[in-house]
Z-matrix of the N, CA and C atoms (Angstrom, degrees):
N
C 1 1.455
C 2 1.520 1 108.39
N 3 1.050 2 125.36 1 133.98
C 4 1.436 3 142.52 2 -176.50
C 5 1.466 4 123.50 3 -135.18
N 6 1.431 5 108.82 4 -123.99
C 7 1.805 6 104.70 5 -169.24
C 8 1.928 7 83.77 6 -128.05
N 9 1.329 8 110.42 7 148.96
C 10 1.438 9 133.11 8 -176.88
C 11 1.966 10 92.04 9 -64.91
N 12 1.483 11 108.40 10 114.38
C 13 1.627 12 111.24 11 -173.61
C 14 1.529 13 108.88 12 -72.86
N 15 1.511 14 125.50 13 157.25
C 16 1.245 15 143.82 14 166.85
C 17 1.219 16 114.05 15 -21.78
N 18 1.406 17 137.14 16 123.20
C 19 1.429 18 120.74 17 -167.65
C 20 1.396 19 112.16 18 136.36
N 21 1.619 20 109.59 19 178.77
C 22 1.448 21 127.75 20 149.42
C 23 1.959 22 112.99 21 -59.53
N 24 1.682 23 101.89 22 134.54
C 25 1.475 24 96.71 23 -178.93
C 26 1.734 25 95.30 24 -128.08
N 27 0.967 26 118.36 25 -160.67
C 28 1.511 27 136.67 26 178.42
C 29 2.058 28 103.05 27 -162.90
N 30 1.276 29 93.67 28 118.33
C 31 1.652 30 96.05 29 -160.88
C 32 1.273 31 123.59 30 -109.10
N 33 1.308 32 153.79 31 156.69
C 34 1.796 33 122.84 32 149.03
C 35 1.760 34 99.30 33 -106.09
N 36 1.423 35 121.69 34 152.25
C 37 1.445 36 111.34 35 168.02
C 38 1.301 37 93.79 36 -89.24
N 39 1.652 38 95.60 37 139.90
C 40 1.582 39 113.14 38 -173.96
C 41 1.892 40 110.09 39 -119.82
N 42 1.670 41 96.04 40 5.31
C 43 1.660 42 92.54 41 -175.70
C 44 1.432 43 92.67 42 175.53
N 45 1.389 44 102.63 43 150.06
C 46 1.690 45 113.48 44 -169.58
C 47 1.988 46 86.02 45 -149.15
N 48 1.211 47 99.85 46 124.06
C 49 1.213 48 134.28 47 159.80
C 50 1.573 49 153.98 48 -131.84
N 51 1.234 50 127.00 49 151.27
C 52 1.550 51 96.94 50 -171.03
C 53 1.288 52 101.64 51 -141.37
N 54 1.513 53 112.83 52 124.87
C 55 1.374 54 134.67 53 168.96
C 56 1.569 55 136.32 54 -94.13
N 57 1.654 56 126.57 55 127.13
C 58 1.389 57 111.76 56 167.02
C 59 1.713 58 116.69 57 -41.27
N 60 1.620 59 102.05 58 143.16
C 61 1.246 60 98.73 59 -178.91
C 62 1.610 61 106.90 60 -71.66
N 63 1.378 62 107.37 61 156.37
C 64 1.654 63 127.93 62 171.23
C 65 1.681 64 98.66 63 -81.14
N 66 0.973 65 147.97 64 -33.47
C 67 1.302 66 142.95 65 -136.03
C 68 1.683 67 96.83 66 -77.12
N 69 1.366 68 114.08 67 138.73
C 70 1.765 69 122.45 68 161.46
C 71 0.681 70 120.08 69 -33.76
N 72 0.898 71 144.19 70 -65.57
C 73 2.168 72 165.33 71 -157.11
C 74 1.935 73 93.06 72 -93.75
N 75 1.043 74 139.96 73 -11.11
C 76 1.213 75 128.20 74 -149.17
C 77 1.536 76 99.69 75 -72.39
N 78 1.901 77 115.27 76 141.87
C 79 1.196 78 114.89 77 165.10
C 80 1.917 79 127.85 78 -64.03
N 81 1.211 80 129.96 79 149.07
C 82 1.237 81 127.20 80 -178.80
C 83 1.515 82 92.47 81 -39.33
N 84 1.746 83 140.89 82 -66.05
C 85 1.051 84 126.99 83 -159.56
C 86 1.434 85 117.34 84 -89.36
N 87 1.294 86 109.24 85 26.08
C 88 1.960 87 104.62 86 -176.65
C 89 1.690 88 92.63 87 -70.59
N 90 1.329 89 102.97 88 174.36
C 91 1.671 90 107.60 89 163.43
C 92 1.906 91 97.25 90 165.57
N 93 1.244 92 80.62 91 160.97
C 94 1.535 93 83.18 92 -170.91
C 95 1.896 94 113.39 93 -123.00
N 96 1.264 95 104.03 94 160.58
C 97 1.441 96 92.83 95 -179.35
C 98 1.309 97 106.91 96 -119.06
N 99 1.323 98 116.73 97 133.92
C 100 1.037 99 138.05 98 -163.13
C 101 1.704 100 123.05 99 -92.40
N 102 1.049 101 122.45 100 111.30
C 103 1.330 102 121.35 101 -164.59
C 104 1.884 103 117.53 102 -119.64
N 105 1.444 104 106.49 103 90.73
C 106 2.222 105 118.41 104 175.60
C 107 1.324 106 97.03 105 -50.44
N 108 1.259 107 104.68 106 118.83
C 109 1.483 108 111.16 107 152.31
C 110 1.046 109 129.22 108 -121.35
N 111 1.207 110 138.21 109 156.12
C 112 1.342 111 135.70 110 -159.35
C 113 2.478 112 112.09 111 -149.26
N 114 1.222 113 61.93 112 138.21
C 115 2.028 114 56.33 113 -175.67
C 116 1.438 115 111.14 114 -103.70
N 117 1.259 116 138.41 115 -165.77
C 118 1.308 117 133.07 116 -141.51
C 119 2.029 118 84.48 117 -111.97
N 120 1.127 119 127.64 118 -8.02
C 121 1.035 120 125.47 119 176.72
C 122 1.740 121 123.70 120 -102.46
N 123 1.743 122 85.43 121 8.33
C 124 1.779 123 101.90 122 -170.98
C 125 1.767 124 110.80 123 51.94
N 126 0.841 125 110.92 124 61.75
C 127 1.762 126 133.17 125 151.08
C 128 1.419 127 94.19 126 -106.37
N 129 1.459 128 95.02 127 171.06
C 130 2.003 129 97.78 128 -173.50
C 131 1.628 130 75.28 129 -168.88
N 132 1.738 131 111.83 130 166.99
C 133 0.891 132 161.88 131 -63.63
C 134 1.548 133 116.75 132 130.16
N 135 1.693 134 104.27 133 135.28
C 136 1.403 135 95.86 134 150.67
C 137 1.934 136 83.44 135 -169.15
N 138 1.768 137 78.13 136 143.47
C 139 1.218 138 104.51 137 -155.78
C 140 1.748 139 112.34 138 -115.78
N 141 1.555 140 124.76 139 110.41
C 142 1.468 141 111.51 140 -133.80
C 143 1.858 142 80.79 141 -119.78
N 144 1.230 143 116.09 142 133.49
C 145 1.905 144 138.73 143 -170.81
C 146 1.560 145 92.36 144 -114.28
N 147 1.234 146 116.94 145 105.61
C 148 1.708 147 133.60 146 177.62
C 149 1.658 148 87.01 147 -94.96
N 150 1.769 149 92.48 148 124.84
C 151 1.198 150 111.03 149 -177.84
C 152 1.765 151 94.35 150 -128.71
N 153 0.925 152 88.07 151 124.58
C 154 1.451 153 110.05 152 -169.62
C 155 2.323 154 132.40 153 170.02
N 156 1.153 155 109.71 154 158.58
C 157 1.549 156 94.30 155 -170.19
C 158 1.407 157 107.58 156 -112.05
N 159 1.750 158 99.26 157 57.63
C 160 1.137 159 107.83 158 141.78
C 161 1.686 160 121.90 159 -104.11
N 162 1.476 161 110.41 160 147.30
C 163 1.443 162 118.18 161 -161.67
C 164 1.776 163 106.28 162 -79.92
N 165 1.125 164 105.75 163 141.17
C 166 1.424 165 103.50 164 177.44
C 167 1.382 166 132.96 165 -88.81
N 168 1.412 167 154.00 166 -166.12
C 169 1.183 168 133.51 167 -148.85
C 170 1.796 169 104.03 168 -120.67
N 171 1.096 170 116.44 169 157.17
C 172 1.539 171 104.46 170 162.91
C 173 1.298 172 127.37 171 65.69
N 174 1.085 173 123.27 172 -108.53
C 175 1.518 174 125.36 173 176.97
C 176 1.423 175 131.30 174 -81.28
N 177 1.712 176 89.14 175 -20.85
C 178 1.412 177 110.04 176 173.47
C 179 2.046 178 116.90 177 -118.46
N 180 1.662 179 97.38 178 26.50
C 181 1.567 180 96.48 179 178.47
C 182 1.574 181 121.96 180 -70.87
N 183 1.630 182 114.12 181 -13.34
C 184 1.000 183 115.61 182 156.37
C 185 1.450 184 138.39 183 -68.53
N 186 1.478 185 125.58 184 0.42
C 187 1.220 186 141.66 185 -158.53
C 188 1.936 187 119.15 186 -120.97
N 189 0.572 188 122.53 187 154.09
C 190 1.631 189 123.33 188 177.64
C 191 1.566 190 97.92 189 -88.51
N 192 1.591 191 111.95 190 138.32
C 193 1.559 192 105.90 191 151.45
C 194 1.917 193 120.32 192 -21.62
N 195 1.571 194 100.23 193 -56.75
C 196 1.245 195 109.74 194 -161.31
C 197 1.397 196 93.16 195 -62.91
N 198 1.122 197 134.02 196 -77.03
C 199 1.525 198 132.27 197 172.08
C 200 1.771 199 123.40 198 -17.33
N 201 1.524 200 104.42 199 -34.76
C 202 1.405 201 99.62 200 -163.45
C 203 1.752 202 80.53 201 -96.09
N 204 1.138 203 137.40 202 -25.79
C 205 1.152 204 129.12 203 176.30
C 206 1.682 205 116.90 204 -63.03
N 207 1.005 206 121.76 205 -57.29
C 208 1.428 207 140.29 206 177.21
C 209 1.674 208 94.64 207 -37.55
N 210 1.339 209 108.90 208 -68.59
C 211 1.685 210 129.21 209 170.55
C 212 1.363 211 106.27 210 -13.24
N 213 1.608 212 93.01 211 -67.21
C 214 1.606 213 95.03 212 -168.57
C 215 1.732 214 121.54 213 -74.67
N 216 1.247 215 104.27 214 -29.51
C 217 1.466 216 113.11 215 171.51
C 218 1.613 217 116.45 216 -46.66
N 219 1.912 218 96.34 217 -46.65
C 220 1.465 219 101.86 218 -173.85
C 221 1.569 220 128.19 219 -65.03
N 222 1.762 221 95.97 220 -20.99
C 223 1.428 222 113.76 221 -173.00
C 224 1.572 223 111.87 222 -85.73
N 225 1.060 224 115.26 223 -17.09
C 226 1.262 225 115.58 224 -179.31
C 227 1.871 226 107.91 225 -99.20
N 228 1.532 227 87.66 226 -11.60
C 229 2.032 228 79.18 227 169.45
C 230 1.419 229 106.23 228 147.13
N 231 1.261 230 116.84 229 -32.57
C 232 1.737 231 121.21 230 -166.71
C 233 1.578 232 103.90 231 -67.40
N 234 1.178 233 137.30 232 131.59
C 235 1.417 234 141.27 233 -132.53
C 236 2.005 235 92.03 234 -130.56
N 237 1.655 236 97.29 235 49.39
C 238 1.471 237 94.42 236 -169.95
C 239 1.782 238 110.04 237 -46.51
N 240 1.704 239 121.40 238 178.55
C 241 1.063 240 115.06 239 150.09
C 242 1.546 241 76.59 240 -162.36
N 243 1.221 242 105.17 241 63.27
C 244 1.473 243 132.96 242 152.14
C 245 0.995 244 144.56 243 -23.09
N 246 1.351 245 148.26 244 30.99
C 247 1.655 246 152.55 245 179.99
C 248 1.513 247 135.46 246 -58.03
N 249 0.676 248 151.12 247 146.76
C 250 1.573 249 129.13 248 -131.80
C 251 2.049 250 74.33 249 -117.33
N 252 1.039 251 140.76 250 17.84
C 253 1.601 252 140.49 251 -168.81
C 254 1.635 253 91.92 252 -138.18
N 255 1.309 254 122.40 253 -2.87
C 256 1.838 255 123.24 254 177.18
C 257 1.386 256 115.60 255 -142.84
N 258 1.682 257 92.21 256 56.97
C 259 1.937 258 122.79 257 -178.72
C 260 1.677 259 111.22 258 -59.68
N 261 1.953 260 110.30 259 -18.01
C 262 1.314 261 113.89 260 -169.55
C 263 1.686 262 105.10 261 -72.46
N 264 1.778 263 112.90 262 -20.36
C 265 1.724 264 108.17 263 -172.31
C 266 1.922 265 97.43 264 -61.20
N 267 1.533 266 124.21 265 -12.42
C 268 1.953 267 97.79 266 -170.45
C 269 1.749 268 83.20 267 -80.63
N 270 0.932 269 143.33 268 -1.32
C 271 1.264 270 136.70 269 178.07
C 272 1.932 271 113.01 270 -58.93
N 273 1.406 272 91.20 271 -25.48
C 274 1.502 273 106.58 272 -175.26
C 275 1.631 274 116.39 273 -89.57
N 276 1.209 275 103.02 274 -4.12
C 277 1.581 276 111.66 275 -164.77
C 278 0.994 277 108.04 276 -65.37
N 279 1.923 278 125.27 277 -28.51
C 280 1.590 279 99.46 278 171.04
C 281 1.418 280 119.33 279 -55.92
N 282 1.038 281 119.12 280 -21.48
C 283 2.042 282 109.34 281 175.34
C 284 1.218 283 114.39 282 -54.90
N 285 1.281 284 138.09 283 9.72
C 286 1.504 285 134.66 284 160.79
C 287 1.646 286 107.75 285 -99.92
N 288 0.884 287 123.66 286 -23.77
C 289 1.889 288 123.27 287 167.43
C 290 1.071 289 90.70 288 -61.54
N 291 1.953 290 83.11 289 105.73
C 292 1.901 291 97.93 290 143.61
C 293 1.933 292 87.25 291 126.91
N 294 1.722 293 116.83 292 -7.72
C 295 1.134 294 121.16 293 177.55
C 296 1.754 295 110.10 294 -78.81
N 297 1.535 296 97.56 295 148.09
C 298 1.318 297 107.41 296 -169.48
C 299 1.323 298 104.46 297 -90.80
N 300 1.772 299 132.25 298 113.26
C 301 1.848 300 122.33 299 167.84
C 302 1.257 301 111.57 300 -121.25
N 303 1.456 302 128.13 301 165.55
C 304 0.865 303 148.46 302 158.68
C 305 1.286 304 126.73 303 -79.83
N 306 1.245 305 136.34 304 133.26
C 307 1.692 306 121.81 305 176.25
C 308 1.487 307 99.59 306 -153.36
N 309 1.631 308 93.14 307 -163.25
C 310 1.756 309 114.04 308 165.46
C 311 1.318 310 127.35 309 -150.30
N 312 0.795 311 106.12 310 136.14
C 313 1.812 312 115.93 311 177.94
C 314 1.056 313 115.42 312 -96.01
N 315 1.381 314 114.82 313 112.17
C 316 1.705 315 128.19 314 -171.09
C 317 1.817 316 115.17 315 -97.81
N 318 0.881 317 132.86 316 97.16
C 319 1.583 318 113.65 317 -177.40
C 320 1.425 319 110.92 318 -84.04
N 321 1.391 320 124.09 319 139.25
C 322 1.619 321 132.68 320 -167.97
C 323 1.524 322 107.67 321 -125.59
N 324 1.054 323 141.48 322 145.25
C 325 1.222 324 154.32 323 137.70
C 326 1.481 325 122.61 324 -65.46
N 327 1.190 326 137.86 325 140.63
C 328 1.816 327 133.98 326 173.83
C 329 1.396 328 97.94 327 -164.51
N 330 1.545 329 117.91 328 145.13
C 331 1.138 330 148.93 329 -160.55
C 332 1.642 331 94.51 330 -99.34
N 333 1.327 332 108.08 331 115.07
C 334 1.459 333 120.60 332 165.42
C 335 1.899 334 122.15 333 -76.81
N 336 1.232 335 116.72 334 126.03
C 337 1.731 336 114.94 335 -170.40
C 338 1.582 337 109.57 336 -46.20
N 339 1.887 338 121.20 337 -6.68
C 340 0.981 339 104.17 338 140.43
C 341 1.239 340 148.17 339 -144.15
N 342 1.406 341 85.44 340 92.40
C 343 1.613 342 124.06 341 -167.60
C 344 1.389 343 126.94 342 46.68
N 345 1.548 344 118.19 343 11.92
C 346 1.463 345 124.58 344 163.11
C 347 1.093 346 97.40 345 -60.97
N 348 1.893 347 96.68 346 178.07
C 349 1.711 348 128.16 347 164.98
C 350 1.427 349 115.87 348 -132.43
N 351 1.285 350 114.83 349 115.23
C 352 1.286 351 130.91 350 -156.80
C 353 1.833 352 117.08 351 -105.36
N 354 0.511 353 122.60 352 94.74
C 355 1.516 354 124.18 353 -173.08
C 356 1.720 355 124.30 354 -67.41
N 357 1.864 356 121.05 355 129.37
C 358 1.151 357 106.19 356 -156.82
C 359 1.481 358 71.25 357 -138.49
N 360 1.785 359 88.46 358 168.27
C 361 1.489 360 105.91 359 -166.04
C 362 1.905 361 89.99 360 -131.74
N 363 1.374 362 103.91 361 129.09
C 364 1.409 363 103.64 362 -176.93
C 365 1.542 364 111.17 363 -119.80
N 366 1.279 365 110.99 364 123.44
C 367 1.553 366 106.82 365 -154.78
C 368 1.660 367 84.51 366 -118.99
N 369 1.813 368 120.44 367 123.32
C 370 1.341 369 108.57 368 170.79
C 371 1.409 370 91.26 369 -129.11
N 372 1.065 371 126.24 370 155.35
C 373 1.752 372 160.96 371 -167.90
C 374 1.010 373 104.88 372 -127.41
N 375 1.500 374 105.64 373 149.28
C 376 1.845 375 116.44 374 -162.99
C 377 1.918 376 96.81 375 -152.66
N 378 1.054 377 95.20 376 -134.38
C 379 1.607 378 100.40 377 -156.75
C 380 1.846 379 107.05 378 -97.34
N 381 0.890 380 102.00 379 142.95
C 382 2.150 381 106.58 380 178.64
C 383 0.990 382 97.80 381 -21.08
N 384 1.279 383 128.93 382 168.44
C 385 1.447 384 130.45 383 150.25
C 386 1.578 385 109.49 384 -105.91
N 387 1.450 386 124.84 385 129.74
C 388 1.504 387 121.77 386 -163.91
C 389 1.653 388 84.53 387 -87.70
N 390 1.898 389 103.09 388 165.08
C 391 1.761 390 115.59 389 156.55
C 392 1.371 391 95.77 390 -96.03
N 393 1.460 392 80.77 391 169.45
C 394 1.689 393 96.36 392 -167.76
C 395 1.784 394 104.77 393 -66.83
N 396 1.123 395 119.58 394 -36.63
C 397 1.557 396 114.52 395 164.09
C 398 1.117 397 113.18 396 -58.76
N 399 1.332 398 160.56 397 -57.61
C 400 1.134 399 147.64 398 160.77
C 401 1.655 400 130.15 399 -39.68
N 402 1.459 401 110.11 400 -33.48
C 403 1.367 402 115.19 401 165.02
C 404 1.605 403 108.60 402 -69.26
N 405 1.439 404 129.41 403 -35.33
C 406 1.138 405 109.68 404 -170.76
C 407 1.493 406 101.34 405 -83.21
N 408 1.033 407 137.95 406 -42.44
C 409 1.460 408 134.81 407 -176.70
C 410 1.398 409 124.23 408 -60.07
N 411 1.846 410 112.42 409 -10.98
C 412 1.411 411 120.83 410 170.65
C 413 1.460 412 91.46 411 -84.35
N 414 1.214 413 117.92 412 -50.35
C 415 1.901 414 116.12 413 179.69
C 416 1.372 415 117.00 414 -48.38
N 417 0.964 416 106.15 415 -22.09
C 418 1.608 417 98.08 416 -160.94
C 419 1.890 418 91.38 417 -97.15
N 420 1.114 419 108.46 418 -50.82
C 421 1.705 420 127.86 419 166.03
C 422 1.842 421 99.34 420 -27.43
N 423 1.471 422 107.80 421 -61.46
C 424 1.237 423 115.44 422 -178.68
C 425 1.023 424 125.76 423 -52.05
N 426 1.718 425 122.78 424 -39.16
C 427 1.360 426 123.13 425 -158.90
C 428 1.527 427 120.58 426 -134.49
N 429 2.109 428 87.09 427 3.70
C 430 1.993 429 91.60 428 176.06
C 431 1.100 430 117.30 429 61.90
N 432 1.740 431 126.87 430 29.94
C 433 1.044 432 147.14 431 170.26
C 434 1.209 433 108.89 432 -139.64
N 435 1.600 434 115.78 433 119.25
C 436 1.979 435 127.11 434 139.94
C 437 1.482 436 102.09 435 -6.01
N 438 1.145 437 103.94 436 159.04
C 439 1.789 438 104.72 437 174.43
C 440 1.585 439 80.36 438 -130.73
N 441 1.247 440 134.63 439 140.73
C 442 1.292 441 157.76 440 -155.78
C 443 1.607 442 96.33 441 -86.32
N 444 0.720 443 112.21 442 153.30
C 445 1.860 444 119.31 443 -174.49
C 446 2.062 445 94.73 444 -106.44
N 447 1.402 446 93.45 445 146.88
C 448 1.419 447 93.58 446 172.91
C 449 1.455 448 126.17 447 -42.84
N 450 0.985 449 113.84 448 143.19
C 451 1.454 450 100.29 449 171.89
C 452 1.121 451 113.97 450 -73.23
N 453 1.793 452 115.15 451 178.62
C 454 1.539 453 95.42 452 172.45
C 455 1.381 454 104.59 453 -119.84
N 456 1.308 455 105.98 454 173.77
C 457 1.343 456 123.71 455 -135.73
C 458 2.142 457 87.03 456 -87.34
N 459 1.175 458 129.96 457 135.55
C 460 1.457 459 154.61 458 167.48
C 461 1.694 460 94.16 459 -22.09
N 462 0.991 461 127.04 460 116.17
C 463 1.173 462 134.70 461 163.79
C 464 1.593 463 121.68 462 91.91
N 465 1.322 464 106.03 463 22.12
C 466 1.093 465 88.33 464 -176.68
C 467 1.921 466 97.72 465 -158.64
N 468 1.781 467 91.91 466 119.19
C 469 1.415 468 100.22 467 176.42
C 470 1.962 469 117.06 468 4.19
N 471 1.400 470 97.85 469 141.92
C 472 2.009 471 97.12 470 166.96
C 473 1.306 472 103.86 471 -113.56
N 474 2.093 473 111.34 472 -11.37
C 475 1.644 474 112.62 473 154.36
C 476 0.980 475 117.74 474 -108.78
N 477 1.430 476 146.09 475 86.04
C 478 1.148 477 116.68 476 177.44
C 479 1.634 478 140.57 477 -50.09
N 480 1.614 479 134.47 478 179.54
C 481 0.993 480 101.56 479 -171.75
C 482 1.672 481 99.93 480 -101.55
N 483 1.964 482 99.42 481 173.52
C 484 1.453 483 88.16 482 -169.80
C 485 1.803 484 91.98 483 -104.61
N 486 1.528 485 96.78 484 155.87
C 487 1.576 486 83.18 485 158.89
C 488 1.207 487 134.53 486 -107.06
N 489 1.427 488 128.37 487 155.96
C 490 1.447 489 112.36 488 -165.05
C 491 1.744 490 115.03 489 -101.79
C-alpha cells in the first residue's frame, strides 16, 4: 500500500480535517480543509480545499478559493446552503466520510527562486461516483422509461432452468 498513482482514481473519504493555511501571502484566517482518501486497494491520498479570498486561476479566475472549494464539496454530495454568516454548516463535514469520488492526481514540476525543482502532487476531486443500479434508476427517472436489462449473453438460456 502506498500513495493513490498519477491518473484517474476511484476513492472513499476516510477523514475530513481542517488546517491553517501554509501559503506565504496567507491571510490570518485562510485554512484549508483537508480531505483522507483512500482507494479500494488502500493507497490514500489527501486532498487539501484552500479556503480563502484568493481568486483562482483559469476557468475558475472568477471565483474565490472559498467558492471553488464549497463547489467541490457540493459536487461530491455535501448539500451546502452555505452563507458566508452560517460558518457552523463545515462543522457537519464529517457526513461525507465514507463518500465514494472520483478524481486525479496530477504530478507538476516548478522552479524554486533558487533555482531548484520541486515536485507537487495535485489531487482534484469531482462528483460521487453512482452504481450501476442507481444510474439506471436516475435514467429511467429521467426519461419515463424502464432502462432495459442486459441482454443475455449468445447461448445461453434468458430462463434458465429451475430444478425441482
Amino acid at each position: 500500500m502506498g500513495k493513490i498513482q498519477e491518473g484517474s482514481f476511484v476513492a472513499k473519504i476516510t477523514s475530513v480535517d481542517f488546517t491553517p493555511s501554509n501559503k506565504k501571502n496567507a491571510s490570518p484566517n485562510d485554512f484549508n480543509i483537508v480531505l483522507g482518501l483512500t482507494d479500494d486497494n488502500g493507497n490514500t491520498e489527501t486532498c487539501y480545499l484552500e479556503c480563502s479570498n484568493n481568486y483562482g486561476v483559469g476557468n475558475n479566475a472568477g471565483k474565490t478559493q472559498l467558492q471553488i472549494a464549497l463547489d467541490t464539496l457540493s459536487s461530491i454530495g455535501w448539500p451546502h446552503k452555505f452563507g458566508i454568516q452560517d460558518a457552523m454548516e463545515f462543522g457537519e463535514l464529517g457526513r461525507i466520510v465514507g463518500t465514494q469520488v472520483s478524481g486525479t492526481v496530477k504530478k507538476s514540476v516548478k522552479g524554486t527562486p533558487s533555482g531548484e525543482k520541486k515536485e507537487y502532487t495535485n489531487v482534484y476531486i469531482g462528483r460521487s461516483v453512482l452504481s450501476a443500479d442507481d444510474t439506471k434508476s436516475r435514467l429511467a427517472a429521467l426519461t419515463g422509461k424502464p432502462v432495459p436489462q442486459q441482454p443475455t449473453p449468445q447461448g445461453q438460456p434468458s430462463n434458465p432452468p429451475q430444478a425441482f
